[in-house]
N, C-alpha and C positions, 0 to 999 in steps of 0.2 A: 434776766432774773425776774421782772416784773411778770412775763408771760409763764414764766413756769408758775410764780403765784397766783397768777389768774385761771391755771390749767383746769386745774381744782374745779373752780366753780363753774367753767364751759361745758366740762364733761358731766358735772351733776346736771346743769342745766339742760345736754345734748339727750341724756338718756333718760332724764324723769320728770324735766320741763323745770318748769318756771321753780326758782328759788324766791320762797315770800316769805321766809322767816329769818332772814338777817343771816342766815348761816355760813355766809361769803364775805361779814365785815370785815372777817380776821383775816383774809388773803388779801381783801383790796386795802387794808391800814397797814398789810407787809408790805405790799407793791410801791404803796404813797410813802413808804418810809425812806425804800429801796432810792425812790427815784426824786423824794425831798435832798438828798446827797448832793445833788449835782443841780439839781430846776429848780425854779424860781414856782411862787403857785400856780401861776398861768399854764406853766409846761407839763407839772404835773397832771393836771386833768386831760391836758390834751394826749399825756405819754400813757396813760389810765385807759384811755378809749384805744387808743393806738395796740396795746397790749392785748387788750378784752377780743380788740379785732382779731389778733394773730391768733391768743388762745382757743377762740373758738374755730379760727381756719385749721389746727393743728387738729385739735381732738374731732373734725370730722373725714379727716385722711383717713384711707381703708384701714395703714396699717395701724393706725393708733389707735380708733377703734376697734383693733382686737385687739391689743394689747391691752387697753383699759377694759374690756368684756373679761380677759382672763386675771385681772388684778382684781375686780371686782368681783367675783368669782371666789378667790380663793380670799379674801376678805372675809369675802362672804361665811367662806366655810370655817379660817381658822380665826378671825378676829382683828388681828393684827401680821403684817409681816415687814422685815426685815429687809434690808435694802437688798444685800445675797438673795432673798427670796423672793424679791422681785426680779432679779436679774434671773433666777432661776426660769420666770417666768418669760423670759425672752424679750424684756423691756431693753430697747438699746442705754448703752454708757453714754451718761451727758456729758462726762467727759475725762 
C-alpha cells in the first residue's frame, strides 16, 4: 500500500524531475498513516525509504513507463479519469 502511495510522486519525480513544492506531503502523510497501523516511529521511516525505493524501481520498468505516458496523456487530454478508464487504458488490475 505504502508504495502505490509513493507511485504518485516517483513517476512525477521520473518524468519532470525534482518535486520542490511539497506536492507529495499528501501521499507520504498517507503512506506514514498506512504503515503508523502496525510500526512503531523508528520502522516507519525506515518502511518510508524502503517504499520510496520500490516506487521508484516500479515506475521506471519499461512497461510502467508506458502505462503512465498513456494515463498521462489522456489526463492530459480529458482532465480527470475514472478507474474503467484507466483500465481502458491497459493499466494492469492490482487486484
Amino acid at each position: 500500500m505504502c508504495v502505490l502511495c509513493l507511485s504518485g510522486p516517483a513517476a512525477e519525480e521520473y518524468f519532470c524531475g525534482p518535486i520542490a513544492d511539497g506536492a507529495d506531503r499528501a501521499d507520504i502523510e498517507m503512506a506514514k498513516r498506512y504503515l503508523a497501523r502496525t510500526c512503531d516511529l523508528v520502522m516507519i521511516g525506515a518502511g518510508i525509504r524502503q517504499a520510496r525505493d520500490a516506487a521508484d524501481r516500479l515506475v521506471r520498468t519499461l512497461s510502467v513507463r508506458d502505462q503512465i505516458r498513456r494515463i498521462a496523456a489522456a489526463l492530459l487530454e480529458h482532465g480527470s479519469l475514472t478507474g474503467e478508464e484507466i483500465a481502458a487504458l491497459g493499466a494492469p488490475k492490482c487486484f
